[in-house]
N, C-alpha and C positions, 0 to 999 in steps of 0.2 A: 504493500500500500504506500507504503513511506519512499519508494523508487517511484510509482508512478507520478507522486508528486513533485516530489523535486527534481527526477531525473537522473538515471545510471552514474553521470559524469559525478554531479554535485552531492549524489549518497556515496560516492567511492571520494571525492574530497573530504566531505565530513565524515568519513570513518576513517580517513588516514588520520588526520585534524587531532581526534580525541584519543587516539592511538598516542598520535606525539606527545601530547600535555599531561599525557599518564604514565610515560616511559618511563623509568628508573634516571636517565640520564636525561632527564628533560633539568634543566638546572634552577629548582626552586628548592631542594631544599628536602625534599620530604620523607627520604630514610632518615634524617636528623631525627626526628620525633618517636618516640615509641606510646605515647600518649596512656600512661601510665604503668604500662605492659612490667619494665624494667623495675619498678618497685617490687608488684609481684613476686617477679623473679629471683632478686635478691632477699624477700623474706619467704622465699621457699613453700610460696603456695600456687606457682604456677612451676612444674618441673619436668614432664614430657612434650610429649606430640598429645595425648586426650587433655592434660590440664590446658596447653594453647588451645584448642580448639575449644573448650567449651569458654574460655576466655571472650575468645573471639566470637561465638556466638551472641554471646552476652551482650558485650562491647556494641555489636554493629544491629543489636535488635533492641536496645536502650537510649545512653547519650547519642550514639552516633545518627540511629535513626531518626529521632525529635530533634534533634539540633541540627548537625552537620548536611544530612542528606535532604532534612524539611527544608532549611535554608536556598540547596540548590532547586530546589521543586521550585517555590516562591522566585527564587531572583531569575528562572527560566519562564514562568510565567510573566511575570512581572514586565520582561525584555519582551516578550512577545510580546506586549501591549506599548513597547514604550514608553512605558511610563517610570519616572527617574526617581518620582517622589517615594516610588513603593520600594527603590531599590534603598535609596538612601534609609529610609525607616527603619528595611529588616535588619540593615548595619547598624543602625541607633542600636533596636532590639538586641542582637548580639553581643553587642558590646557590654549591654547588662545580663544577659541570660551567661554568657561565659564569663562566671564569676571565680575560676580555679585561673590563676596567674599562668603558666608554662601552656595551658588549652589556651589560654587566650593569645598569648602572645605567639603560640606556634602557628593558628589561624592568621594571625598577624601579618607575618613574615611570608609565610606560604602565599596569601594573599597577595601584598605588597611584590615579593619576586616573579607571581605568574603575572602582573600587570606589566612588572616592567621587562620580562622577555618578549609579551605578545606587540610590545611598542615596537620591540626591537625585533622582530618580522615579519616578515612583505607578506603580508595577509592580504588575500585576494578578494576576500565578502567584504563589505561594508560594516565598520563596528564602530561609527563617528559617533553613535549613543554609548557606546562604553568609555568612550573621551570623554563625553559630556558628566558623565556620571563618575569616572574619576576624578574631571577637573572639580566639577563638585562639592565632592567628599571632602578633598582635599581642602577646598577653602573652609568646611565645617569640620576640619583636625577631625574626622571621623574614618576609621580604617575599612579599606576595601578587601571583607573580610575571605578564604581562599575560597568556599564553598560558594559564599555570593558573585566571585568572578568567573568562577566556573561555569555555574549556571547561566549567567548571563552572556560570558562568550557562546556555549555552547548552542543556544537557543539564535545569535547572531549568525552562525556557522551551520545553520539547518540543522543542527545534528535532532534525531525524535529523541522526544522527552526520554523514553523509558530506555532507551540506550545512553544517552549520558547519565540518568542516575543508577545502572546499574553499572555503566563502566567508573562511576565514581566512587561505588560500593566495593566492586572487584577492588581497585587500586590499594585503598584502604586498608582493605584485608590483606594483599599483596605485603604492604608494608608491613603491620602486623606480623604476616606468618616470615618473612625473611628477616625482620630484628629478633624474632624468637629462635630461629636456625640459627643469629650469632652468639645470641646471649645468654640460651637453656644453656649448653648448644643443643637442638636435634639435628638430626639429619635433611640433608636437604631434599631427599625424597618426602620424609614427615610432610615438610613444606609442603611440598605440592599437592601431597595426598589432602590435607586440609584443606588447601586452596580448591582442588579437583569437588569436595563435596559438601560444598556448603552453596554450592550453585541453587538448590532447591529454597536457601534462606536468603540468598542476595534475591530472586523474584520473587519471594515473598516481600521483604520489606520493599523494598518496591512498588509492589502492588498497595501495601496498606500506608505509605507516605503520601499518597494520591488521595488516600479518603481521610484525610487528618483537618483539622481547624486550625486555623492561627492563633488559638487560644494556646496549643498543641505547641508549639516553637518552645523550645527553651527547655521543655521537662525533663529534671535532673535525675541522677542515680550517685546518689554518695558514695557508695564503694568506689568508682572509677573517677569520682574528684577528691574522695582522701588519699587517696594511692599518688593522684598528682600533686597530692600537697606535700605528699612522705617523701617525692621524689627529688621535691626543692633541696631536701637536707640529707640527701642520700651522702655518704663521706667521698665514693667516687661513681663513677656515672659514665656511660657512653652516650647519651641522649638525652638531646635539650629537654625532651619534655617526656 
C-alpha cells in the first residue's frame, strides 16, 4: 500500500534513509548510553542472556514505550500536519516528564547530534519545517529532544508511521542487547538470539503506542529511573547513562 503511494523509487529512499540514522556508525552517539542496563549489571541482578532479555522486555514495554516511542508517534504526526506548535510542546513536555538527569541529558545529546549531522547532508526531500522548528526551539533554550527529531525527520522522508516506530524500537533494543554482550559479557550469539525474538513484542508495542492519549506521554516506572540514579554514583562506568 505504502509503495503504491509514494512510489518504488521514494519507498526504497526512505528505507535506505532510516537504515542510515539507525546504523551503529551513524555518529550521534548512541552505544554511549546503556540507559540504566549497567547498574543492573554491576549489582548482579541482571547476569545472562534470560536476565537481558527479560530486562529488555520490560524496559521497551514500560519507560521506553510511554515516553520515548509515544514521543516519536506524536512528533511524526505532528510533522505530518505541520504544525511547529505541537512539536515544540511535546519538547516542553519532555523536558518535564524526563525527570532522571543521564535519560534526560542522553535524549539531549542524541537529539542535538542527529540535528546537527542531518544539516550536514545533502538530503534530497524537503525538511525546511525541521529548520523552522529547530531555529525555534532554539530561540526558546528548549532541546530538540532525539525521539522528537526522529519522528519528525522520519515523517519529512515519507518513511510509514509503523516502520519508523518499529525501526526505532528494533535500534533501541539493538543497543540494549550489544552493551549487555560487553558488559555481562554474553555471547554475541545471546545477542542476537534476543534481538531475533522479541520481534513478536517490538509489533506489539507498536500497535498499542497508536491507541495511547496524550495524557499517556510521560508515564514512569521507578525501577528503570532509580537504576539511572544509582548509575550517577556508580565508582566506575562505561556509559554515560
Amino acid at each position: 500500500m505504502i509503495i503504491k503511494e509514494i512510489g518504488i523509487k521514494n519507498f526504497i529512499d526512505s528505507t535506505l534513509f532510516i537504515q542510515q540514522i539507525n546504523d551503529s556508525q551513524f555518529p550521534i552517539g548512541g552505544y554511549s548510553h546503556s540507559y540504566g542496563l549497567e547498574t543492573y549489571i554491576q549489582e548482579e541482578f541482571i547476569k545472562n542472556e534470560d536476565d537481558t532479555k527479560k530486562y529488555l522486555v520490560n524496559y521497551l514495554s514500560s519507560s521506553f514505550l510511554y515516553t520515548d516511542l509515544f514521543s516519536v508517534c506524536l512528533a511524526y504526526n505532528a510533522t505530518k500536519k505541520l504544525n511547529e506548535d505541537e512539536i515544540i510542546n511535546l519538547c516542553t513536555i519532555l523536558r518535564a516528564a524526563k525527570n532522571q538527569k543521564e535519560l534526560r541529558e542522553a535524549s539531549e545529546k542524541l537529539g542535538s547530534r542527529l540535528v546537527k549531522t542531518l544539516f550536514e547532508m545533502s538530503l534530497t526531500f524537503d525538511f525546511d519545517f525541521f529548520k523552522r522548528v529547530n531555529l525555534n526551539l532554539e530561540k526558546k533554550n528548549i532541546p530538540f529532544y532525539h525521539s522528537v527529531a526522529y519522528g519528525a525527520i522520519c515523517a519529512l522522508a515519507k518513511v510509514d508511521l509503523d516502520y519508523t516506530l518499529s525501526s526505532f524500537s528494533f535500534a533501541t533494543a539493538s543497543t540494549i542487547s550489544i552493551n549487555a554482550v560487553k558488559t555481562i559479557p554474553i555471547s554475541q550469539m545471546a545477542g542476537q538470539r534476543i534481538l531475533f525474538n522479541i520481534k513478536d513484542l517490538i509489533q506489539n508495542i507498536v500497535k498499542r503506542v497508536k491507541e495511547l492519549d496524550e495524557e499517556d506521554l510521560g508515564i514512569s516506572f521507578p525501577g528503570i529511573e532509580i537504576s539511572s540514579m544509582r548509575h550517577e554514583h556508580l565508582y566506575s562506568r562505561l556509559y554515560m547513562s
